[in-house]
C-alpha positions, -999 to 999 in steps of 0.1 A, spaced: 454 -764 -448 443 -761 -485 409 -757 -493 378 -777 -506 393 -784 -543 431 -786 -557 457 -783 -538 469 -752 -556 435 -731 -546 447 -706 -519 436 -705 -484 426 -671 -485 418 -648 -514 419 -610 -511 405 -581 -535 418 -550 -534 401 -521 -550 423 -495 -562 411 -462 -583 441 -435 -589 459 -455 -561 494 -444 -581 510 -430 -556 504 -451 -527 495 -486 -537 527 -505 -544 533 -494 -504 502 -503 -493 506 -539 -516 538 -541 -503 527 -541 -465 500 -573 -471 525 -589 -492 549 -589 -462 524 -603 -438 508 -634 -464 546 -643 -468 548 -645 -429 515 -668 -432 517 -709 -432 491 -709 -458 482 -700 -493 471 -670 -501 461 -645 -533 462 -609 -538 433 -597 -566 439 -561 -574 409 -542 -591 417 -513 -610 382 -496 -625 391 -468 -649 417 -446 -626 433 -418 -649 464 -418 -631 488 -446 -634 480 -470 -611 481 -498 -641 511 -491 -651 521 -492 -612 504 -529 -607 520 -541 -646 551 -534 -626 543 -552 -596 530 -584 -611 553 -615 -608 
């Protein structure tokens, strides 16, 4: 059920906002990723990250496949 567009544009989009999520947010990504891969249609995670101090990049670098 693709959208309006190419066929590779994701039925649902998602932003996350995360500031000095480090400690919790490759759980908490890992949770919706479990339930868009249980989904019959596309979907996209967007992660935000606006100038935490802790390491939450370096937590999402990891994460990114």
């Amino acid at each position: 059920m693709p959208v309006s567009g190419s066929s590779d544009s994701p039925f649902l989009s998602v932003v996350v906002p995360a500031f000095n999520e480090a400690g919790k947010i490759a759980k908490d990504l890992g949770i919706l990723f479990d339930y868009f891969d249980a989904q019959p249609y596309t979907t996209e995670l967007i992660v935000v990250d606006d100038g935490s101090t802790d390491a939450t990049h370096e937590v999402l670098a990891s994460l990114q496949g």
